[in-house]
N, C-alpha and C positions, 0 to 999 in steps of 0.2 A: 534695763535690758528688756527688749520684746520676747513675747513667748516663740516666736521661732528661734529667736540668738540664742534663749534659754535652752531649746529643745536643741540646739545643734551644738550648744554647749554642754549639756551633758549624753550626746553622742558622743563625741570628741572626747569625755573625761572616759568615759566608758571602753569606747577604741583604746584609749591611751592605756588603760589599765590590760584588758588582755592584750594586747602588744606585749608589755611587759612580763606577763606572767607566762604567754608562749616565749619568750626570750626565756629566762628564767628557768620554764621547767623541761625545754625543748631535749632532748639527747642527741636531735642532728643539728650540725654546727651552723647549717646552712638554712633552716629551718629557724634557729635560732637569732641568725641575721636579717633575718624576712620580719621578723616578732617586732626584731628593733628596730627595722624602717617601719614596720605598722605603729609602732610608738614615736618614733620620731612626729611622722606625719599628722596622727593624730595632736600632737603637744603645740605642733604649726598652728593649726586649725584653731586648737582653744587660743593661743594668740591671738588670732583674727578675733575670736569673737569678746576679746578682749580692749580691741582696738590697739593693738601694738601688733602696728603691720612689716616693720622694719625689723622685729624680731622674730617674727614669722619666717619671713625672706631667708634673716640670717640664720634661722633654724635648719630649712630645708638647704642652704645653698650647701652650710659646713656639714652640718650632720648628716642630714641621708645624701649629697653630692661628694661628697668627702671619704667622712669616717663609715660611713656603711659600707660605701662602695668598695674602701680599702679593708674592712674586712672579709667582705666576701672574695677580692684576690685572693688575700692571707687563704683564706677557707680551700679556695680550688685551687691552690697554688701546692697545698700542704696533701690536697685527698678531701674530694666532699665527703667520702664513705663515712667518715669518721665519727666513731659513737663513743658518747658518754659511759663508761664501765661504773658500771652502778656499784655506788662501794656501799655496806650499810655496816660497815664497824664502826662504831662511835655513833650511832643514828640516837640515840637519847641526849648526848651533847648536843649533836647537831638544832633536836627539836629545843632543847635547852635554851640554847644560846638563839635562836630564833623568837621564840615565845620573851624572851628578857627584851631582845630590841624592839618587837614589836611592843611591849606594855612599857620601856621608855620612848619611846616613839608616842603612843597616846596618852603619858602621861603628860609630855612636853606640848602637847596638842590641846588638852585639856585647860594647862595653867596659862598659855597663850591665851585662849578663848576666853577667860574670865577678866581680863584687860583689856580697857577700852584705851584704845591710844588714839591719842588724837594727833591727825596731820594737816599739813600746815597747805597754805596752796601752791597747785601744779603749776612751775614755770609753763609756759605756754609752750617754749620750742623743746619739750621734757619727754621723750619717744622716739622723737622727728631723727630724720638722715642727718639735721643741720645741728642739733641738738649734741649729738651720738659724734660727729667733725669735730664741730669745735671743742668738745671735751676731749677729744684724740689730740690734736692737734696744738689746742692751746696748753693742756696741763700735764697733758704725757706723750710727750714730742720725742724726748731722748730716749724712754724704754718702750715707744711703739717704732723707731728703728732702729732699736739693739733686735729686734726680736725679727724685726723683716730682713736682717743682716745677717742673723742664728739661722731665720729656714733656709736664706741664701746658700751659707756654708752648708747646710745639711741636705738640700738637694744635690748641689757640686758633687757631695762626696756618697751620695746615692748613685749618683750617675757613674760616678769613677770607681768606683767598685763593683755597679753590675753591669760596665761593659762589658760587650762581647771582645772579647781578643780575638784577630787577625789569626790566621797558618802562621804570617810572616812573625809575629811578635811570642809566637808560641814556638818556632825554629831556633829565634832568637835567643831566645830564655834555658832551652834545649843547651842550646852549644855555650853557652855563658853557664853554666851547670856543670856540664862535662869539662870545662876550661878551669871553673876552680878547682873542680875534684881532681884533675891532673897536674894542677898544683899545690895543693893539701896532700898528694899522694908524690910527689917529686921532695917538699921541703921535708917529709920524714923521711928521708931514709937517709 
């Protein structure tokens, strides 16, 4: 890697980490959804300088095109005003149990490093769009469309549940109301 890749790789690592940490320690929600497209974006980048450009793409398309976007609706859909109520009962569990996964976190980090694993060599088309196909297509064919058939159904029944209803379908429903109650209120007596 050249010393510019290097130096824009660890910009990118650097980005990536506060991103994270404004996510993380933000109190506004929407403030906190800004942190993780600044993280997203960043994680893009170190891709590139990676040379996996295909996961870059797919980073920015799903993640910040996607899932950020859909949480910042969530966010204004719900009230940007909304603040983190700082709780601090239990706050020595809290540090607790944080201080434990970070020191398994470096421990696991630690016994990794001291292994040299040796690998074997990169198929040539191992990154690529053709690569990334025909592994879809040739080896997981029936649960890549069980699962484009699943968001199928879950759009459908997004859509059908936050239509807007018609006056007309709301008159409707009005007097199909009134019609059973006046016969719920005929077969007692």
């Amino acid at each position: 890697m050249s010393t510019a890749g290097f130096l824009l790789f660890l910009f990118s690592a650097v980005l990536a980490i506060v991103g994270a940490v404004i996510t993380v320690t933000s109190e506004r929600p929407l403030r906190a959804a800004m942190g993780l497209l600044m993280h997203v974006v960043a994680l893009a980048a170190l891709y590139l300088t990676l040379n996996s450009h295909l996961l870059a793409v797919l980073q920015l398309l799903i993640y910040a095109g996607a899932v950020v976007v859909l949480f910042v609706f969530v966010i204004l859909l719900l009230g940007p005003a909304g603040e983190f109520a700082g709780n601090t009962e239990h706050l020595i569990g809290r540090v607790m149990a944080g201080c434990s996964a970070g020191a398994v976190l470096l421990l696991t980090a630690f016994s990794l490093s001291r292994h040299d694993a040796e690998f074997g060599p990169v198929p040539i088309d191992y990154g690529t769009v053709e690569g990334l196909g025909s592994a879809l297509y040739r080896g997981a064919m029936a649960p890549f469309e069980m699962v484009s058939i699943t968001l199928l159904v879950a759009v459908v029944g997004a859509v059908a549940i936050s239509r807007v209803r018609t006056a007309r379908e709301k008159a409707s429903d009005a007097a199909d109301a009134e019609a059973r109650k006046l016969a719920n209120a005929g077969g007692s007596n």
